[in-house]
Each structure stands twice: as C-alpha cells, then as structure tokens.
C-alpha positions as CSV (number, residue, x, y, z in Angstrom):
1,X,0.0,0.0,0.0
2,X,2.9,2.3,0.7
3,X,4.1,1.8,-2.9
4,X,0.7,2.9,-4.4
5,X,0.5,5.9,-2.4
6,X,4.3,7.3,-3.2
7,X,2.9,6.5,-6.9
8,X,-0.3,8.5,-6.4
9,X,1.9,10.9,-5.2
10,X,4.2,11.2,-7.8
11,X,1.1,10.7,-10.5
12,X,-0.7,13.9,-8.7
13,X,2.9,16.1,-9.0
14,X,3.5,15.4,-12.4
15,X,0.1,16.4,-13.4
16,X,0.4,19.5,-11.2
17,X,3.2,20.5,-12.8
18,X,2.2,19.7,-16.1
19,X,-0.9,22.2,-15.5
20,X,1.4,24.9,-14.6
21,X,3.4,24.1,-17.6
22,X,0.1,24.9,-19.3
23,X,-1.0,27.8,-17.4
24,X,2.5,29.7,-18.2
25,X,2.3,28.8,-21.9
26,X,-1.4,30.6,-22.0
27,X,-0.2,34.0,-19.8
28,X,3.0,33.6,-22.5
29,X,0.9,33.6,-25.6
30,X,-1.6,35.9,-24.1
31,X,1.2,38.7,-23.5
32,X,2.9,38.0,-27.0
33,X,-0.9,38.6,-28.5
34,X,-0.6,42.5,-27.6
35,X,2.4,42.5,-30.0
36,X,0.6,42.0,-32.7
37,X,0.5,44.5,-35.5
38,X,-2.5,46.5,-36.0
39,X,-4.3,46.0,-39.5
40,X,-3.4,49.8,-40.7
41,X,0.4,49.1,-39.8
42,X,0.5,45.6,-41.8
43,X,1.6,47.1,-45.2
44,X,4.5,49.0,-43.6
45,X,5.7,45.9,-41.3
46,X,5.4,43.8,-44.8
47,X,7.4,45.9,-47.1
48,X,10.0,46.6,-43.8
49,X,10.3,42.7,-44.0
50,X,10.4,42.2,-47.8
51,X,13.5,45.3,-47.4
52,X,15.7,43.4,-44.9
53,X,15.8,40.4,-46.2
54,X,19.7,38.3,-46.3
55,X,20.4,36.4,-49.6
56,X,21.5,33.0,-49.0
C-alpha cells in the first residue's frame, strides 16, 4: 500500500506541474498577442520585412 500511495503521489505532482506548464504557456501567448500589428500598420511591417531580407 505504501508503494501505491508514493505512486499516487508522484502521479498527482506530475500532473500539477504539467498544468502549470500549461497555465504559463497561456499567460506567454496571451502577453505575446498584444504585440501583434494593427491592420493599418501591416503594409508597412510587410514591405520593412520584404527590405531586410539576407540572400543565401
């Protein structure tokens, strides 16, 4: 019985942690969503890209 509960214990960390792991992926892409570029900016950032581009 002791065996099943260090198990049940290791089972319930790992699936706390792996919820974390979740929760700090959402707050990441929710913060990287306010860098988006606004529609009227899009043609500017497009040609600024198309400008700097590196030949291979």
């Amino acid at each position: 019985m002791k065996e099943r509960a260090e198990k049940l214990e290791s089972w319930r960390k790992k699936e706390k942690l792996k919820e974390q792991k979740k929760a700090e992926h959402k707050e990441l892409l929710r913060k990287k969503s306010g860098m988006w570029v606004a529609e009227s900016e899009l043609d500017d950032k497009i040609l600024e890209a198309i400008g700097r581009t590196t030949p291979l």
